[in-house]
N, C-alpha and C positions, 0 to 999 in steps of 0.2 A: 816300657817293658813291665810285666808281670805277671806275679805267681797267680793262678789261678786254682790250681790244686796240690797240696803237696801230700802224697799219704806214701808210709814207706812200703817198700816190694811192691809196687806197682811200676810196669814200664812209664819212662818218662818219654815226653812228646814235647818237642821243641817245634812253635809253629812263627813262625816265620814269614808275615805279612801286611804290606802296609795297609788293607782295607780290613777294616775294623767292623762291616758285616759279615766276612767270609771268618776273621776269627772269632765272631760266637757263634755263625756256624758250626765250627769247628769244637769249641769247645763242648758246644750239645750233642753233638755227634760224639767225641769221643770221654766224655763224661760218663754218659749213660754205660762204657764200657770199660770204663774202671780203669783210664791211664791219668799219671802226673800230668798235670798241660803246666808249660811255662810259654810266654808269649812275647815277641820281639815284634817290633813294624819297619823297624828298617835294619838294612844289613851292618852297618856298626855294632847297633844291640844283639841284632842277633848273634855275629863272631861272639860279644862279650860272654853273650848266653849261652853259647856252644861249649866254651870255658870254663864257665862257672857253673852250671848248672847240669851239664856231663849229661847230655840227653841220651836217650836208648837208637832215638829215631829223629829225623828231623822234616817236617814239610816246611820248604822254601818256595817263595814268588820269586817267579825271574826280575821281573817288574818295578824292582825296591827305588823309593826315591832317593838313594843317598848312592847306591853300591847295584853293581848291576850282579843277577845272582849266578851269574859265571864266577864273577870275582869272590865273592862267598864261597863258592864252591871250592875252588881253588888255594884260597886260603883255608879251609877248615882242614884242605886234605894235605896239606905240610907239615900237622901233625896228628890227624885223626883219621879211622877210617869207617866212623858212626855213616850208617845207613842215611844216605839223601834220599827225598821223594819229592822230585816237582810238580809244584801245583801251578800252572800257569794260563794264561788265555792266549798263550803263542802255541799254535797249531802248525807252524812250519817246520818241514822235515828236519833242515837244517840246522834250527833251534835244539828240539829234542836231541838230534844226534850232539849237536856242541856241549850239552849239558851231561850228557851220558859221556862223554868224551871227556869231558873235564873231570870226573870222577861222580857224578851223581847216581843212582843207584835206578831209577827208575823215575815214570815220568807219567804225569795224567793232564792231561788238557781240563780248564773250564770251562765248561760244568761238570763235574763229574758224579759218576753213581757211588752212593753212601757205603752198599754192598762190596764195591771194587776199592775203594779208600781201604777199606777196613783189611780187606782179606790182601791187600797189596803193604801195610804197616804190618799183618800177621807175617807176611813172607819174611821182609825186611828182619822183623826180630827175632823169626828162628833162623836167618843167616848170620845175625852176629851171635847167639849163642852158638852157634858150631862152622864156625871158622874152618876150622878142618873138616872137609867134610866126613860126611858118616862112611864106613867099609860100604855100606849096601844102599842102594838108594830104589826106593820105589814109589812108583805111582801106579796105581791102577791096576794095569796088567802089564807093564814096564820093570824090570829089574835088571839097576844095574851096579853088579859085585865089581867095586873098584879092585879090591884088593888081588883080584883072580880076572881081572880084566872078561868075567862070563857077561851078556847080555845077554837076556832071557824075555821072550814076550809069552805069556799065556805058558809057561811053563817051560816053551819052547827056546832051545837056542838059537841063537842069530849069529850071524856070521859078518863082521863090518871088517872093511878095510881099515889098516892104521891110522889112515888120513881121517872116516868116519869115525869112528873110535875117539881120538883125539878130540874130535868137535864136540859129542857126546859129550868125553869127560872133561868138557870146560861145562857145559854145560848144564851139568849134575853137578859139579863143585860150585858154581850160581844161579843152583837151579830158584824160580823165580823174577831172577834177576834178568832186567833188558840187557844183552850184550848189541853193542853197537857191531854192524860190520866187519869195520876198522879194529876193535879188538880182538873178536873173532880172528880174522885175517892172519893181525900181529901176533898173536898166543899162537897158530898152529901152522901159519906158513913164512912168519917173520915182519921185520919191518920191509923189508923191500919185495912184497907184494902184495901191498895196501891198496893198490887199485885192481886188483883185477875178482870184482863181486862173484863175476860168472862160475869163477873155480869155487866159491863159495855154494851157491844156489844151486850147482849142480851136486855136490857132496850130498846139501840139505835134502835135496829132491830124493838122492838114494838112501839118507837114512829113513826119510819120509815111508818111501815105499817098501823098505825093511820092518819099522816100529811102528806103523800105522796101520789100523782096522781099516779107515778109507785115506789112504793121502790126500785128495781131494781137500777133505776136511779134519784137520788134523785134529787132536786132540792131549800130544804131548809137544810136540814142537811148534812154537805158537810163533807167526810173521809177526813182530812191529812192521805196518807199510812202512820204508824208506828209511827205517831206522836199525832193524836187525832182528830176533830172535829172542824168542825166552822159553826153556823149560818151563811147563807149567807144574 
């Protein structure tokens, strides 16, 4: 493990992998944009670095030769709740969704685009600086006043059922954030209707065609295939 850069008031980057091309990838990539990097290669180090080093964000490989990074995951979140981002070359739905399930924050397959690393580590760290989220949240032509429960597209008010409503404001309080499903599910209809998606994609579908210019092609509620949902 090592420091690579330590300069103070910069977000720190905890990276997390044992192929030793992808972290000076890494490190040239996010040098050039002014964060601390500290670096672990396997999941031992890493826990230690998570620790000691108190990172902003963390990129982890599932992959690790010591700790598989479900386990890492799992162990950082019994007493942290620092932003994960997996960086993996496991492509299966089922993967992604375990990871996200076990408390990881979001997830990118390899090879992934430099553009969408960065702006997916930007999400990450304006969601830990405002944990609670903000009264108002906007994107776009989207506004939505938590405090006054108004939803407004283009000026305009919207009218959501409670059950739509609720999904929104899970999804405004992580906006960015992949929500699995199964979390989705559990936060708005409980633990004992974790299987049934359908009631799920059909809510989606009508806030789709409520906050959407084309639902078709959405632009604020963005599908993971097979994995779930993210406010963009």
């Amino acid at each position: 493990m090592s420091v690579e850069r330590i300069k103070d008031n910069l977000p720190r980057i905890l990276v997390v992998d044992d192929e030793l091309a992808i972290r000076r990838f890494l490190h040239t990539v996010l040098s050039a944009e002014e964060f601390t990097l500290h670096e672990a290669e396997n999941g031992h180090a890493g826990l230690a670095a998570a620790a000691a080093f108190r990172p902003d964000v963390i990129l982890l490989d599932l992959g690790l030769p010591d700790l598989d990074g479900i386990e890492v995951i799992l162990r950082i979140r019994e007493w942290s709740q620092v932003p994960i981002i997996i960086l993996s070359v496991r492509d299966r739905e089922d993967d992604k969704v375990g990871a996200l399930d076990a408390g990881a924050d979001d997830y990118l397959t390899k090879p992934f685009g430099v553009g969408e690393l960065l702006a997916r580590i930007r999400a990450a760290l304006r969601r830990s600086l405002h944990e609670v989220p903000e009264p108002l949240f906007i994107s776009n032509d989207l506004q939505v006043d938590l405090g006054n429960r108004l939803v407004t597209v283009a000026d305009a008010e919207i009218s959501l059922t409670p059950t739509e409503y609720d999904i929104l404001r899970l999804l405004v309080s992580h906006a960015g954030k992949v929500l699995t499903h199964r979390q989705i599910l559990k936060q708005v209809w409980g633990a004992t209707n974790l299987e049934q998606p359908h009631v799920l994609r059909v809510n989606i579908s009508n806030l789709r065609r409520k906050l959407e210019c084309d639902p078709s092609r959405p632009q604020h509620i963005i599908t993971e295939p097979g994995v779930g949902y993210r406010l963009k």
